[in-house]
N, C-alpha and C positions, 0 to 999 in steps of 0.2 A: 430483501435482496440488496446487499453491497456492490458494488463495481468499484476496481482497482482506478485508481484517477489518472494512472499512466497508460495503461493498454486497453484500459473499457472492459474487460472480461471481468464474470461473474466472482470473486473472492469467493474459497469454498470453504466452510464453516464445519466443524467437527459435531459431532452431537451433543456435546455441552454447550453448543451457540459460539462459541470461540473461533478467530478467524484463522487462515490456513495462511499465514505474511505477516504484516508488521503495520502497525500504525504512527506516522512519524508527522508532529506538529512541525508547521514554521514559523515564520518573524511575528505575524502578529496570532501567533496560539490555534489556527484552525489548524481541526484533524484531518489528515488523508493515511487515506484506507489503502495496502501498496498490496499486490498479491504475490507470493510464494516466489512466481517465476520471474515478475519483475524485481525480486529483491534478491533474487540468487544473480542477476544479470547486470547489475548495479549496486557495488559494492558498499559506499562508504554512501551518509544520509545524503552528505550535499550533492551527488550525483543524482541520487533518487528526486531532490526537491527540485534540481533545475530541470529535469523532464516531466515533475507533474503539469497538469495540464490545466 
């Protein structure tokens, strides 16, 4: 089980195990896990990166 590192909600997974968003590294290379509706609600990465959490 994933959680989106902006909104806490479950990232939902297709049946190939593939996530349902986007996975978007920062400065020093850790992955976050973004989901679907936080990444249709923040456009461009560096928006998404200054609300991870």
């Amino acid at each position: 089980m994933t959680k989106c590192d902006i909104c806490g909600q479950e990232v939902q997974k297709t049946f190939l195990d593939k996530i349902l968003g986007t996975i978007i590294k920062d400065e020093k290379g850790k992955k976050h896990e973004i989901c679907n509706s936080c990444q249709s609600k923040l456009k461009t990465s560096k928006e998404i990166l200054k609300n991870v959490k």
